[in-house]
GUDO-715084 format. One record per residue (C-alpha): y, z, x; residue number from 1. Coordinates in steps of 0.25 Angstrom, whole numbers, plus 5000, padded with zeros to 4 digits. Each point is the difference from the previous one (the first is absolute). Last residue first. Layout:
BEGIN
+-------+------+------+-----+
: north :   up : east : num :
+-------+------+------+-----+
:     Y :    Z :    X : NUM :
...
+-------+------+------+-----+
***
This chain:
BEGIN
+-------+------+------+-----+
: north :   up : east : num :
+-------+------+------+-----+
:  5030 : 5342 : 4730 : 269 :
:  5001 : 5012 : 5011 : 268 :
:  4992 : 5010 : 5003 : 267 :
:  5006 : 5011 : 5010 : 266 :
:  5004 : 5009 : 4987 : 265 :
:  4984 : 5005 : 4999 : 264 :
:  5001 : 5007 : 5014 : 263 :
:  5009 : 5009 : 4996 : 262 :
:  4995 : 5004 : 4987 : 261 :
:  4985 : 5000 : 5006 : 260 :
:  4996 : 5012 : 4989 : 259 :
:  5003 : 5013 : 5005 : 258 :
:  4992 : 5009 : 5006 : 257 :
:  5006 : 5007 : 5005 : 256 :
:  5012 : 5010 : 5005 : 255 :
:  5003 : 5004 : 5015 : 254 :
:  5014 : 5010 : 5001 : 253 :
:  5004 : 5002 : 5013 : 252 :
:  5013 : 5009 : 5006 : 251 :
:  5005 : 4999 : 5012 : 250 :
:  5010 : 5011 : 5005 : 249 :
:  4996 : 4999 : 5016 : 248 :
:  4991 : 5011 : 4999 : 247 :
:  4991 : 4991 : 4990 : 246 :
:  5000 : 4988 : 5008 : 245 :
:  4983 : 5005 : 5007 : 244 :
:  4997 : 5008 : 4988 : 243 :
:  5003 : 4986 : 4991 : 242 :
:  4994 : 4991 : 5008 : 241 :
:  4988 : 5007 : 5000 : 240 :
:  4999 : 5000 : 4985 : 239 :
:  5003 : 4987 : 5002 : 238 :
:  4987 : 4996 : 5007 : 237 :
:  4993 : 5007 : 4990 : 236 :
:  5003 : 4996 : 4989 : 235 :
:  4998 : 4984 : 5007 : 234 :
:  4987 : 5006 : 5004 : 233 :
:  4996 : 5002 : 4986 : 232 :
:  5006 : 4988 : 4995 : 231 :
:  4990 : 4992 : 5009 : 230 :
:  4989 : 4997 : 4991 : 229 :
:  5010 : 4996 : 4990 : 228 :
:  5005 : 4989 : 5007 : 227 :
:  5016 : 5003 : 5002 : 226 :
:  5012 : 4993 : 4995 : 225 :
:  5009 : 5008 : 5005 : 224 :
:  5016 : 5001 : 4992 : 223 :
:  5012 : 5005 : 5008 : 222 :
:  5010 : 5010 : 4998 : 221 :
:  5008 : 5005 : 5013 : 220 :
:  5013 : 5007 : 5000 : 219 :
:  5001 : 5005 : 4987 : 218 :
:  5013 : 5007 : 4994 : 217 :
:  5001 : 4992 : 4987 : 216 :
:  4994 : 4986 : 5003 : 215 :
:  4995 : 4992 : 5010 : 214 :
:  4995 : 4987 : 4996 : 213 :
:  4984 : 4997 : 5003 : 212 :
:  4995 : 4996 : 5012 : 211 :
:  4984 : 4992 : 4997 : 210 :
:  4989 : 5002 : 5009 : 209 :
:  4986 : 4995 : 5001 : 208 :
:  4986 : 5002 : 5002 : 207 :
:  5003 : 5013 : 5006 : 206 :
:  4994 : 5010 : 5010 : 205 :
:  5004 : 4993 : 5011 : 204 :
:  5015 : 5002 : 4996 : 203 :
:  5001 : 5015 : 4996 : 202 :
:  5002 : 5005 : 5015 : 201 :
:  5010 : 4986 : 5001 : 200 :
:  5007 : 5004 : 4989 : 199 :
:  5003 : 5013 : 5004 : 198 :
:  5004 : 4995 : 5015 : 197 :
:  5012 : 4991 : 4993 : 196 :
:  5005 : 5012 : 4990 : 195 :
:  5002 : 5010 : 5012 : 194 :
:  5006 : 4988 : 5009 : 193 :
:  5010 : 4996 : 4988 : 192 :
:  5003 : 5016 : 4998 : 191 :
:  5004 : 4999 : 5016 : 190 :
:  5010 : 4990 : 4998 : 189 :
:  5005 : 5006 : 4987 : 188 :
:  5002 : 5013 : 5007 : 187 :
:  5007 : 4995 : 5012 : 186 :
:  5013 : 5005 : 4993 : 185 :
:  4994 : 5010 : 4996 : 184 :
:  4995 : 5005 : 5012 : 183 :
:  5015 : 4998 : 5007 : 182 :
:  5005 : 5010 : 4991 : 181 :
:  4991 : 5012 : 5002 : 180 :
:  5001 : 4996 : 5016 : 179 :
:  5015 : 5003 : 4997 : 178 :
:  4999 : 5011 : 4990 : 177 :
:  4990 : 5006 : 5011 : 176 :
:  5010 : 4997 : 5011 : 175 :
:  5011 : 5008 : 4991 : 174 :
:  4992 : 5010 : 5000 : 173 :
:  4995 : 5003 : 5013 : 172 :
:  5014 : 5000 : 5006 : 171 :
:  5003 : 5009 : 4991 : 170 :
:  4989 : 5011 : 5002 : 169 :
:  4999 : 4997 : 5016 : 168 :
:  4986 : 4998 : 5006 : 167 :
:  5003 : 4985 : 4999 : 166 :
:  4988 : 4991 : 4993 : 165 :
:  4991 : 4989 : 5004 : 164 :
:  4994 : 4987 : 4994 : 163 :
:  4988 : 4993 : 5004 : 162 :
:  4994 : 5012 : 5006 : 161 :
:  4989 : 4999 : 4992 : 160 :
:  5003 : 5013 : 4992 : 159 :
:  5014 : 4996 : 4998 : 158 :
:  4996 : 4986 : 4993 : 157 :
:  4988 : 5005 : 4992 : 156 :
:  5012 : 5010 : 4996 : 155 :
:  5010 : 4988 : 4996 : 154 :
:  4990 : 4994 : 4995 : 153 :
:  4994 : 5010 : 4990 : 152 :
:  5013 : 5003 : 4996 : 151 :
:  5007 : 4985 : 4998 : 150 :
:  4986 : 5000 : 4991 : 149 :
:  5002 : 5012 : 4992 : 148 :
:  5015 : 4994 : 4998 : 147 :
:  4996 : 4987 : 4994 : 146 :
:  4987 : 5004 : 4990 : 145 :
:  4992 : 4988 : 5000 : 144 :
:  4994 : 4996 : 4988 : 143 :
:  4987 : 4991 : 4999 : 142 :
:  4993 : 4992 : 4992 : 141 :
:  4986 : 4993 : 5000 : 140 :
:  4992 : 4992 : 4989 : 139 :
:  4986 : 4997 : 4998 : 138 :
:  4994 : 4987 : 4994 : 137 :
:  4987 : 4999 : 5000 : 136 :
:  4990 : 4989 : 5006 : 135 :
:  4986 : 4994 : 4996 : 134 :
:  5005 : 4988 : 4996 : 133 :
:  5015 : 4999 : 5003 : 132 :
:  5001 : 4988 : 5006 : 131 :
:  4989 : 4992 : 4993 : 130 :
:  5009 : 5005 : 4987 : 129 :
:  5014 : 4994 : 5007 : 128 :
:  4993 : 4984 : 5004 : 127 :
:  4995 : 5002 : 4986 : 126 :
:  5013 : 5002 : 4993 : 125 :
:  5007 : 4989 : 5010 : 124 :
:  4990 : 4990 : 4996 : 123 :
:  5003 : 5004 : 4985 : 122 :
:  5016 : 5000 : 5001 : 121 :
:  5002 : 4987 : 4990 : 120 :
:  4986 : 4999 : 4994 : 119 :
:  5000 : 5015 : 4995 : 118 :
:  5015 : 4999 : 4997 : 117 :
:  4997 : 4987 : 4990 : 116 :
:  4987 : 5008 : 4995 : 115 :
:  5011 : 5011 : 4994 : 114 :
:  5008 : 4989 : 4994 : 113 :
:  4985 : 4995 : 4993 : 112 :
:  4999 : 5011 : 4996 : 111 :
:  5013 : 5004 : 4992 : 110 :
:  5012 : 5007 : 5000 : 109 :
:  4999 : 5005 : 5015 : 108 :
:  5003 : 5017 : 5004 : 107 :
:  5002 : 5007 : 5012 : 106 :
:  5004 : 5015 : 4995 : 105 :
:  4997 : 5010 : 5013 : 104 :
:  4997 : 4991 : 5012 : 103 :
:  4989 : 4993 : 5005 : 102 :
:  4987 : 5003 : 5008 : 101 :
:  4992 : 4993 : 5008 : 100 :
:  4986 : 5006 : 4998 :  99 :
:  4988 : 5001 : 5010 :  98 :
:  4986 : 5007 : 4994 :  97 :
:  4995 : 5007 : 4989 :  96 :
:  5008 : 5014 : 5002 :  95 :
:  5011 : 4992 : 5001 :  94 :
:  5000 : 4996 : 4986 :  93 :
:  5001 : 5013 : 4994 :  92 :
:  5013 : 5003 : 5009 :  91 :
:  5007 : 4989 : 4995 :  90 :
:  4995 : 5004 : 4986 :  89 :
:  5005 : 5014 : 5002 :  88 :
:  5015 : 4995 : 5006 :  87 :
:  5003 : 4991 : 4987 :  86 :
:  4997 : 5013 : 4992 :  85 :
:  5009 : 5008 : 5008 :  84 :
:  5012 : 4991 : 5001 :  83 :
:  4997 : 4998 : 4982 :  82 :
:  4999 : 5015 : 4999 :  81 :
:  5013 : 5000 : 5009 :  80 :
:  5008 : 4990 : 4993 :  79 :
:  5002 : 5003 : 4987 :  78 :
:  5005 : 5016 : 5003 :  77 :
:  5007 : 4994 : 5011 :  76 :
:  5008 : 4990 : 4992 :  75 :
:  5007 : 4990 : 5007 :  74 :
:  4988 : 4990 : 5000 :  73 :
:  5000 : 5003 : 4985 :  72 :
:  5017 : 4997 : 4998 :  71 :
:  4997 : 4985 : 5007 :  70 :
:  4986 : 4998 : 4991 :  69 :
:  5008 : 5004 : 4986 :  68 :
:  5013 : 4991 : 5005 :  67 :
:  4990 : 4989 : 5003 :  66 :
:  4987 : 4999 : 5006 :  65 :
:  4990 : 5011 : 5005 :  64 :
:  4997 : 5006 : 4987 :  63 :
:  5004 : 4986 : 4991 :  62 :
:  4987 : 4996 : 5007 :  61 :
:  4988 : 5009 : 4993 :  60 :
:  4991 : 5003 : 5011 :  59 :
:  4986 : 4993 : 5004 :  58 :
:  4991 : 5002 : 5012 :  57 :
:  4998 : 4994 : 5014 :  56 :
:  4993 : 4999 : 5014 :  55 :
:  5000 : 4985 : 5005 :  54 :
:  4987 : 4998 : 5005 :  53 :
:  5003 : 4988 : 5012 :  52 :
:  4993 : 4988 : 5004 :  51 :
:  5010 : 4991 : 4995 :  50 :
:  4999 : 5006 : 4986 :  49 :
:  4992 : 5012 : 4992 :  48 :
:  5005 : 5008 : 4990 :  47 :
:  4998 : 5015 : 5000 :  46 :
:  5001 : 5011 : 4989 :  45 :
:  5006 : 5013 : 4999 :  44 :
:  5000 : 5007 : 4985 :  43 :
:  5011 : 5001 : 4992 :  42 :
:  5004 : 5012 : 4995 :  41 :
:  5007 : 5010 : 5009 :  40 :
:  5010 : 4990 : 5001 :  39 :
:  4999 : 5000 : 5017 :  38 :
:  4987 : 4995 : 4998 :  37 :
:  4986 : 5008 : 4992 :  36 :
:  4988 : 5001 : 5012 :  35 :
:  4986 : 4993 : 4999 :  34 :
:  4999 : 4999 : 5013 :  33 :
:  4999 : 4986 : 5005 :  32 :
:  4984 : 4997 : 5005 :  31 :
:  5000 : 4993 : 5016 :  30 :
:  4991 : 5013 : 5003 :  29 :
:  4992 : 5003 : 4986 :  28 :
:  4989 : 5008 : 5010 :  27 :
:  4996 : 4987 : 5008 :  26 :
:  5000 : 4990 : 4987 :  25 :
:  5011 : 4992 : 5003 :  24 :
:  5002 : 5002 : 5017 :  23 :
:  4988 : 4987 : 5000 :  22 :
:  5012 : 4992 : 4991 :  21 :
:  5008 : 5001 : 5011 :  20 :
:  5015 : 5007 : 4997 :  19 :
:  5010 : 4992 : 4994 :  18 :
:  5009 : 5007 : 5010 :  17 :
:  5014 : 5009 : 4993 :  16 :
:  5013 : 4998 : 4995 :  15 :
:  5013 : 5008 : 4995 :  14 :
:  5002 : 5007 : 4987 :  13 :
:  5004 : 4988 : 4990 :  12 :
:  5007 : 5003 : 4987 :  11 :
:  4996 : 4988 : 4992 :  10 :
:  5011 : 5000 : 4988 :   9 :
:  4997 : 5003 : 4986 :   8 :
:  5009 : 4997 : 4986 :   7 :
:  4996 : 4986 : 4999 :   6 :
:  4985 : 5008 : 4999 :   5 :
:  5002 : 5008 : 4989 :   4 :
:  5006 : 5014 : 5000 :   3 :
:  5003 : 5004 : 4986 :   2 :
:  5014 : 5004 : 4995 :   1 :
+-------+------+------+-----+
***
């Protein structure tokens, strides 16, 4: 069957600035790329409401809807180039400026439901892009490996003079196990403390903050919305963090940038 227009739907990317019209003719800067949508077919567009540039493009509707859309967003091999393509055009547009980005496979019927959602949640839109203007998103996680930390304190702790030993080989044991035991139970208590002077290392070089949920085997995994002329130093100051909490069985992994995910969900309608 051929695609006509009943059969499309408005897949919306996220939104971004109208941008001056002194910006217009600066290098093509404020000029969409000319870049094929998550179909791989239609081209990405722009539509203009309530002081916002709504980035979208085309898709056939009964991909997304219905027993054929419900089996595609099952589908891995469907999904990822579509994930991928939705990804490369967030990505293109924040080469050009601030972007507030939306998820995988938001979709309207028509225009004039699309401009609806522009008029409804525009002020808070804007309020987010003037936030984000010249920032990144960066995130950070970090493991902890339990029993290397009990060992580093429990050593730190002996070689302080916080804790002692008997000279006798049994004697000495069981007060280890009992030391061993009383550092986990502290453990928590202590990680908290770790994780509370992290972010206050991290916190002066941030325009904002945002926890995210703990998942898996992580103990710390936070998103940083950083200016860009102070990533660098934000690298770096983890860097040092993580040679400083290292011996303790800590564990940092810093990934960006990432488009302001995070920071987007704070708007509200």
């Amino acid at each position: 069957m051929t695609k006509t227009q009943a059969a499309l739907a408005i897949y919306l990317y996220g939104f971004t600035q109208i941008p001056p019209t002194s910006t217009l003719t600066k290098e093509g800067k404020g000029e969409l790329p000319e870049i094929l949508g998550v179909d791989d077919e239609h081209l990405i567009s722009t539509h203009q409401c309530a002081g916002l540039k709504a980035v979208i493009s085309s898709v056939a509707l009964a991909d997304y809807t219905g027993e054929a859309g419900e089996s595609n967003l099952q589908n891995v091999a469907w999904l990822t180039p579509r994930a991928c393509r939705h990804a490369l055009v967030i990505d293109k547009l924040m080469e050009q400026g601030p972007v507030y980005p939306l998820s995988f496979g938001t979709l309207f019927s028509n225009i004039s439901a699309l401009e609806q959602e522009m008029k409804s949640r525009g002020h808070a839109v804007l309020a987010v892009l003037q936030h984000v203007s010249g920032c990144q998103e960066w995130s950070l996680e970090a493991t902890l490996d339990r029993k290397k930390a009990v060992d580093s304190l429990l050593a730190e702790g002996l070689q302080c003079g916080r804790f002692s030993l008997p000279e006798g080989a049994g004697r000495r044991h069981l007060e280890e196990q009992k030391l061993r035991r009383h550092l986990t139970s502290e453990l928590n208590e202590w990680l908290t403390h770790c994780l509370t002077s992290i972010q206050n290392e991290l916190h002066p070089l941030s325009h904002d903050f945002c926890p995210r949920r703990i998942t898996d085997d992580k103990v710390l995994y936070d998103a940083y919305l950083i200016r860009i002329e102070k990533v660098s130093a934000f690298k770096q100051q983890v860097n040092t963090l993580s040679q400083h909490f290292e011996a303790y069985g800590f564990n940092f992994r810093v990934t960006g940038p990432w488009a302001p995910y995070s920071f987007s969900q704070r708007a509200k309608s």
